[in-house]
C-alpha positions in Angstrom: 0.6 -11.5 10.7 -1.1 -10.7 14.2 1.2 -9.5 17.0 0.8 -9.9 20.8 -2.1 -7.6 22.7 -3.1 -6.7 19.7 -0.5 -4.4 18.0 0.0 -4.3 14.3 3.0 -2.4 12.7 2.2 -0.1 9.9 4.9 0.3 7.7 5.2 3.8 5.8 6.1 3.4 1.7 6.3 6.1 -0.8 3.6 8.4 0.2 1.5 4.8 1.6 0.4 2.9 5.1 0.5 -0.7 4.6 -1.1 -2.0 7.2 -0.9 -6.5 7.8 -4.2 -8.1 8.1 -5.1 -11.3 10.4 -5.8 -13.1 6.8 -2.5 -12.6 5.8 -3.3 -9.5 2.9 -3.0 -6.2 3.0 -4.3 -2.9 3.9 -2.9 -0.1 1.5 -4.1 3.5 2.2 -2.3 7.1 1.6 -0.7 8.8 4.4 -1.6 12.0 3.5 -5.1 13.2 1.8 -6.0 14.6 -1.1 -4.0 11.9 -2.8 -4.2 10.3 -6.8 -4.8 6.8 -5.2 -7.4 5.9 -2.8 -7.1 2.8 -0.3 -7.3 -0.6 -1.2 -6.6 -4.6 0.1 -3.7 -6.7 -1.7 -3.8 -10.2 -1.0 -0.5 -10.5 -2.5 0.5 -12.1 0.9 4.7 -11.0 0.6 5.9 -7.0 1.2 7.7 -7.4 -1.8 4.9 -7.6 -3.9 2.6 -4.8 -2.4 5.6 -2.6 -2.8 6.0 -3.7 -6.6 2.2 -2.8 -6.9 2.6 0.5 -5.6 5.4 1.0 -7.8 3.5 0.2 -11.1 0.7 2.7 -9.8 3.2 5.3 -9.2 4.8 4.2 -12.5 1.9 4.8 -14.1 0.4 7.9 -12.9 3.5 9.6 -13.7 3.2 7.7 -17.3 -0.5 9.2 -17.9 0.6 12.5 -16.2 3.5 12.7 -18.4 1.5 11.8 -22.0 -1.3 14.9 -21.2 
């Protein structure tokens, strides 16, 4: 997923920057801090699926938050 001279695209998702990788994963960090989540790499390799992971975190944060 490299671009010419070097640019990447970051692509903004629910509260997130996912960021592509050379190696085809990617980076997942929160835009804004203090945030529930911290950073971390998917090597799910399609958008789709990194935006389905963040969607079961969210899911479930508001599921734990919810049960307190």
């Amino acid at each position: 997923m490299a671009y010419p001279h070097g640019h990447e695209a970051a692509i903004r998702y629910r509260g997130f920057l996912l960021l592509p990788q050379i190696n085809d994963t990617w980076l997942v960090r929160p835009e804004r801090s203090p945030m529930s989540f911290l950073g971390f790499r998917s090597s799910d390799n399609s958008l789709e699926q990194v935006k389905k992971r963040i969607d079961f975190l969210l899911y479930e944060e508001s599921a734990n938050r919810n049960a307190a």
